[in-house]
N, C-alpha and C positions, 0 to 999 in steps of 0.2 A: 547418163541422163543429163540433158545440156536444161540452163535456166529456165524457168517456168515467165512466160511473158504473159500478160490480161490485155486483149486487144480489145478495146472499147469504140465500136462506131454501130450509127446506128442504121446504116443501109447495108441492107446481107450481102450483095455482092461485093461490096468495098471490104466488108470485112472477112468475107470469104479468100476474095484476094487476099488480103495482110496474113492471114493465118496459113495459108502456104505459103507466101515468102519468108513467117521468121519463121515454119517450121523446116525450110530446104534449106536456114542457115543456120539449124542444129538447135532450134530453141524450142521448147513446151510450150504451144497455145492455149490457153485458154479465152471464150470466149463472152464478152458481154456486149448488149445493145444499148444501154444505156450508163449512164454513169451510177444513176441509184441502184442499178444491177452490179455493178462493177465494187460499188461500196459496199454489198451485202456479201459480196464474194471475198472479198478483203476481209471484213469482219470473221467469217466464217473458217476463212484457211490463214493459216501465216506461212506459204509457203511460196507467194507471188515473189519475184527480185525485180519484176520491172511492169511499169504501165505503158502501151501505147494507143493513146486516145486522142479521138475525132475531138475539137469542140464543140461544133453545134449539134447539139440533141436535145431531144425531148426529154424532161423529167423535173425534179426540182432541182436539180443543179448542171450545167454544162460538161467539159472538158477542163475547162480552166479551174472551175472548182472543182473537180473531183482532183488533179495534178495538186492541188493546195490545200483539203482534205490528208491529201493519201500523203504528200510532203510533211504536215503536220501529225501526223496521230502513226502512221509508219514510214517514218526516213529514212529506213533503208531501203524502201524502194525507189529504183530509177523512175523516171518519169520522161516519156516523148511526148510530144506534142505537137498532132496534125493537122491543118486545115488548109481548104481548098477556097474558104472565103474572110478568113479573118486572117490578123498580122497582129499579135500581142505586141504592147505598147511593153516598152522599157520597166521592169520590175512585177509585173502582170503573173510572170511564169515564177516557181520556185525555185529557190538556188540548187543549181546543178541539173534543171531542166532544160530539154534540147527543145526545138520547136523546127519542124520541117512543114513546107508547103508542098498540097496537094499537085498534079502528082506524084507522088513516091516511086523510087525504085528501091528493089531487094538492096542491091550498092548504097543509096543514101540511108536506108532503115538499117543496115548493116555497121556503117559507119557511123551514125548515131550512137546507136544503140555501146558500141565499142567508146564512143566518146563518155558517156556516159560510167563507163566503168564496170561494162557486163559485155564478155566475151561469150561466144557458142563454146560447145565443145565440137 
């Protein structure tokens, strides 16, 4: 059983995508559409090792906050950080957070993801 990953975005086919690329690179999806969904899931299981999340979504907090959230209250989880419109300014992300622009491939979510310090099996 390779690492459980929380793909957070909130357009189904974007996140469709993502959940078969880190599941064909050996890793557990699970899925949420929003951040405040993603922190209820966090809450609820402690078995996540890594987030990979859109920042612009609807809710009470974006991408950026839930990566700063989920950095502060559980630090051992990794943290990606995706978007196809935003460019986090210097200190924005939490330390040890990657930050990739939209589009992605499996290669750069893969390498992230390994940057980060969470290998597939």
């Amino acid at each position: 059983m390779g690492p459980r990953l929380l793909i957070v975005e909130d357009d189904g086919l974007i996140r469709l995508d993502l959940v078969d690329m880190v599941s064909d690179l050996g890793f557990l999806a699970q899925e949420a559409a929003t951040a405040d969904q993603a922190v209820d899931m966090l809450e609820a299981e402690d078995c996540i090792d890594a987030i990979l999340t859109d920042i612009d979504m609807p809710g009470s907090i974006n991408g950026l906050g839930l990566a700063n959230v989920a950095h502060r209250r559980w630090p051992h989880i990794k943290v990606v950080v995706i978007s196809g419109r935003y460019n986090p300014a210097e200190g924005v992300l939490p330390p040890g957070a990657i930050f990739l622009t939209k589009p992605v491939s499996a290669d750069l979510i893969e390498k992230a993801l390994f940057d980060v310090g969470l290998a597939s099996s």
